[in-house]
C-alpha positions in Angstrom: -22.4 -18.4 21.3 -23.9 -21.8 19.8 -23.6 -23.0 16.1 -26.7 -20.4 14.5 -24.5 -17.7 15.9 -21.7 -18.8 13.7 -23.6 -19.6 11.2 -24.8 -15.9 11.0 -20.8 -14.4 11.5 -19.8 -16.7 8.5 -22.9 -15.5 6.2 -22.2 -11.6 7.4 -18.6 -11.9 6.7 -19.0 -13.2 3.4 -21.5 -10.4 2.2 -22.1 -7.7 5.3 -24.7 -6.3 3.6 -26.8 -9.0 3.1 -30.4 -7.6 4.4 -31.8 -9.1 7.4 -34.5 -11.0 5.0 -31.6 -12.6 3.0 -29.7 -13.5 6.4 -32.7 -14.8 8.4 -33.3 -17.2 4.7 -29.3 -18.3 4.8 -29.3 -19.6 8.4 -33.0 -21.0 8.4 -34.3 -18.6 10.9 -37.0 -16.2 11.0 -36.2 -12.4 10.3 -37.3 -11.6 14.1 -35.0 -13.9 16.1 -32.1 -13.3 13.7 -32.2 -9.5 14.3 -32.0 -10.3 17.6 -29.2 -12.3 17.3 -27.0 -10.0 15.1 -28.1 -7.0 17.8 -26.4 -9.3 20.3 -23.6 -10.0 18.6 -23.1 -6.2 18.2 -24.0 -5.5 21.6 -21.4 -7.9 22.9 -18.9 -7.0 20.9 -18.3 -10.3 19.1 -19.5 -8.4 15.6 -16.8 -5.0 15.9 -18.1 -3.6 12.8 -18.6 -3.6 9.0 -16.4 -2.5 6.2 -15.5 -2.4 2.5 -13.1 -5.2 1.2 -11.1 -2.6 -1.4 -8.9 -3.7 -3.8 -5.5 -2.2 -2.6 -3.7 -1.7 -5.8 -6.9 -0.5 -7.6 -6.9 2.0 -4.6 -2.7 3.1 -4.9 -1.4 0.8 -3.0 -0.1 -1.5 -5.4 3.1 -2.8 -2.4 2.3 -5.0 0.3 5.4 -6.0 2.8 5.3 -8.0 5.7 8.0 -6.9 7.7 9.4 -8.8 10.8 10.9 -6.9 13.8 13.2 -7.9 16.5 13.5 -5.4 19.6 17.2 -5.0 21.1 15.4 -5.0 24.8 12.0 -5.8 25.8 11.4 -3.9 28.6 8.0 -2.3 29.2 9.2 0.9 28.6 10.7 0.2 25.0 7.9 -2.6 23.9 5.0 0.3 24.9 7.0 2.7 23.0 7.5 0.4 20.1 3.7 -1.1 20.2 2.6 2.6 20.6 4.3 3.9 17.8 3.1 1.2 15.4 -0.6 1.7 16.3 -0.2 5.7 14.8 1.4 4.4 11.4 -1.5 4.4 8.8 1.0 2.3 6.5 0.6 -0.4 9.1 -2.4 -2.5 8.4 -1.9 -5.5 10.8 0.9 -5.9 14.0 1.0 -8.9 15.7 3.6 -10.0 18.8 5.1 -13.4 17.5 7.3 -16.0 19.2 10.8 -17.3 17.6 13.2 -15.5 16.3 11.4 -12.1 15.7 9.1 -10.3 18.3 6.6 -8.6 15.7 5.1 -9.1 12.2 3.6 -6.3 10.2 1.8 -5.8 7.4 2.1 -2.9 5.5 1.0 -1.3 2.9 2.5 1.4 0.9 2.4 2.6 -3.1 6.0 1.9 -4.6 9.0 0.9 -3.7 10.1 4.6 -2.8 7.8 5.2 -0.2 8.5 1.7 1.5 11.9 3.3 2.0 11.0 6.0 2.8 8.4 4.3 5.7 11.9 2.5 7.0 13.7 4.9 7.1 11.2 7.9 8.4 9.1 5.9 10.6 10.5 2.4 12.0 14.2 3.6 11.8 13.3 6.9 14.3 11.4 4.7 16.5 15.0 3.1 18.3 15.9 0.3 20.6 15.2 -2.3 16.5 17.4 -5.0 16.8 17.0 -6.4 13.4 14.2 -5.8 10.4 13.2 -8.8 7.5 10.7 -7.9 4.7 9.2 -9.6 2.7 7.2 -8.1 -0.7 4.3 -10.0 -1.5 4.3 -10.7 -5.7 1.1 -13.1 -5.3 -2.3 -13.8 -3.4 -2.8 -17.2 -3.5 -5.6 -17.0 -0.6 -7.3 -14.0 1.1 -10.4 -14.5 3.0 -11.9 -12.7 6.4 -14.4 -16.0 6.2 -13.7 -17.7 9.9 -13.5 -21.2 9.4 -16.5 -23.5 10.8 -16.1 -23.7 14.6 -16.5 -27.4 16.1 
């Protein structure tokens, strides 16, 4: 991947439907060549996809929580079961392993304060072998960008 490559992720994940006219213009290239490109990227796998950037409260889902898990063991059996668990949970936007103090962060999203408990207690609570759980509600965006930052 050199620098034009970048230059064409950054100008798709601002606006990913830019046409191919209006992307070849942005990076300086030709509408040919930067076709090809973007069918690389695809192809490789570096570009997963397109989506919608949706407004989550306009949508119903007014509550985001990150909430921080700790496992009581970390054996393969009860991390798989955990991690597997997780991955079904539509409330669950983002998962990520973390070092420190907690093993996991997730981000979820939910419409009220009644169905967050009710996500606790009807889905994390019944998964087991939770050591500890930390939540944080979000009550401002201060920055939210999928923009990668320019690669050196």
């Amino acid at each position: 991947m050199d620098s034009k490559d970048r230059q064409i992720i950054r100008a798709l994940q601002r606006d990913g439907r830019m046409t191919n006219q209006d992307l070849a213009e942005a990076v300086n290239l030709s509408p040919s060549p930067c076709l090809r490109r973007v069918r690389n990227l695809e192809a490789s796998g570096v570009i997963r996809g397109y989506s919608a950037d949706v407004d989550a409260a306009a949508y119903g889902m007014a509550i985001t929580v990150f909430v921080r898990i700790r496992l009581e063991r970390h054996n393969e059996t009860d991390v798989q079961s955990f991690e597997g668990k997780v991955r079904r949970m539509d409330e669950v936007l983002e998962c990520h392993v973390l070092t420190g103090a907690m093993d996991y962060q997730l981000r979820v999203l939910v419409p009220d304060l009644e169905a967050y408990e009710s996500f606790i207690r009807n889905r994390i609570h019944p998964i087991g072998g939770i050591a500890s759980i930390d939540t944080s509600f979000v009550y401002g965006t201060v920055k939210r960008t999928a923009v990668f930052p320019p690669a050196s």
